[in-house]
C-alpha positions as CSV (number, residue, x, y, z in Angstrom):
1,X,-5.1,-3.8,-8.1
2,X,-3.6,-6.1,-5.7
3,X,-6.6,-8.1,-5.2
4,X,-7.2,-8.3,-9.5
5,X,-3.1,-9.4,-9.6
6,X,-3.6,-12.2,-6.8
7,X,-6.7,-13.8,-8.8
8,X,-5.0,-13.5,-11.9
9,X,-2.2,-15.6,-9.8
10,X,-4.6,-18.2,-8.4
11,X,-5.6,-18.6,-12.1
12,X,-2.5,-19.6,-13.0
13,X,-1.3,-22.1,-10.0
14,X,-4.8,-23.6,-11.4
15,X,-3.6,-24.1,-14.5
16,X,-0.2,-25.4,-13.4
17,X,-1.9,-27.8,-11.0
18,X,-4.4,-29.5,-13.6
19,X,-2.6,-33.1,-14.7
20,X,-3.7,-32.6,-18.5
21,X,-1.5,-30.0,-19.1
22,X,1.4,-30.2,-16.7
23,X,2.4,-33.1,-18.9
24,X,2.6,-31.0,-21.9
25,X,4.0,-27.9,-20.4
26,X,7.8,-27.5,-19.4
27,X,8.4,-26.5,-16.0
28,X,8.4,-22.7,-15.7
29,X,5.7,-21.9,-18.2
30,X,2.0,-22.0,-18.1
31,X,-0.8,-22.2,-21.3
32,X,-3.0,-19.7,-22.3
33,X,-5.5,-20.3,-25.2
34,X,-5.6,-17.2,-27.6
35,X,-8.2,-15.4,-30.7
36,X,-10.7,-17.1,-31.9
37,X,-9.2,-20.4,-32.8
38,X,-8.0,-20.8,-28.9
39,X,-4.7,-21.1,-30.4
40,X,-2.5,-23.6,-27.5
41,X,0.6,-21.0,-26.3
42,X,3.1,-21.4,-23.6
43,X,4.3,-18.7,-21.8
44,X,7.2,-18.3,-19.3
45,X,5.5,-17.3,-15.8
46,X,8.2,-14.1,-15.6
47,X,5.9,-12.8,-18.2
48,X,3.0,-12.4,-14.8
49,X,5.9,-9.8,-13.7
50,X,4.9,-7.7,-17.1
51,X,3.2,-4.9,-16.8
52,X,1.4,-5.2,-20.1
53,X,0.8,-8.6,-19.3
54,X,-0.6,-7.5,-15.7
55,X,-3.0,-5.3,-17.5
56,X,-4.1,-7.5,-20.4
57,X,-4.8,-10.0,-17.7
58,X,-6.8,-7.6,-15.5
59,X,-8.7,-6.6,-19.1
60,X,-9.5,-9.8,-19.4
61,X,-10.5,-10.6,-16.0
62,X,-12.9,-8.2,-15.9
63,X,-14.6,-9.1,-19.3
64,X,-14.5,-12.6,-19.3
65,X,-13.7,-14.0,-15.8
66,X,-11.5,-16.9,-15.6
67,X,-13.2,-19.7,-15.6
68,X,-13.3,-21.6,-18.6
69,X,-13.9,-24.9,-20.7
70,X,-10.8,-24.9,-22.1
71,X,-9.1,-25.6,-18.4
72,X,-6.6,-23.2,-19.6
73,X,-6.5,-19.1,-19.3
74,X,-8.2,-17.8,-22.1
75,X,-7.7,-14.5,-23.5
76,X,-9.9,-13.1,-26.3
77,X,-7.5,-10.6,-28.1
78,X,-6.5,-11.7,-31.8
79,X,-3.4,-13.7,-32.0
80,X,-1.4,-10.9,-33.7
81,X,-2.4,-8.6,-30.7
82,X,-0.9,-11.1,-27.6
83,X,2.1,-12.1,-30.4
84,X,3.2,-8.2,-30.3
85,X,2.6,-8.1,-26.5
86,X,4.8,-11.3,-25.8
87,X,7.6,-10.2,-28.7
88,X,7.6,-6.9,-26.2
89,X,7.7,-8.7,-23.2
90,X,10.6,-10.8,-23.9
């Protein structure tokens, strides 16, 4: 779990790190593409302190890996599905 939780994080700093979207991105916050459409969000980092945003991550991890085009985290779940986990999160 630890070792899932620490890639997840490496992930991230990724993200944060590329200059294409730091620029766009306020401090804080990192992007995630989401659904089908790879619909742009930003999201606080707290929300890696989640639990249902640990394990949605881990899901994901293990599906899809995270390496993608994009640059950015993608995660596969329809838009309404990560909009109720957020809304909950918050």
């Amino acid at each position: 779990m630890g070792i899932r939780l620490f890639n997840a994080k490496q992930a991230v700093r990724r993200i944060l790190l590329s200059a294409e979207e730091s620029s766009n991105v306020p401090k804080g916050h990192f992007v995630v593409y989401v659904g089908e459409t790879q619909k742009r969000c930003i999201v606080p980092i707290s929300y890696l302190k989640n639990p249902s945003f640990q394990k949605l991550l881990r899901h994901v991890e293990e599906e899809y890996g995270f390496n993608h085009p994009m640059g950015g985290l993608t995660i596969p779940c329809s838009e309404q599905v990560f909009h109720d986990l957020i809304c909950c999160s918050s």
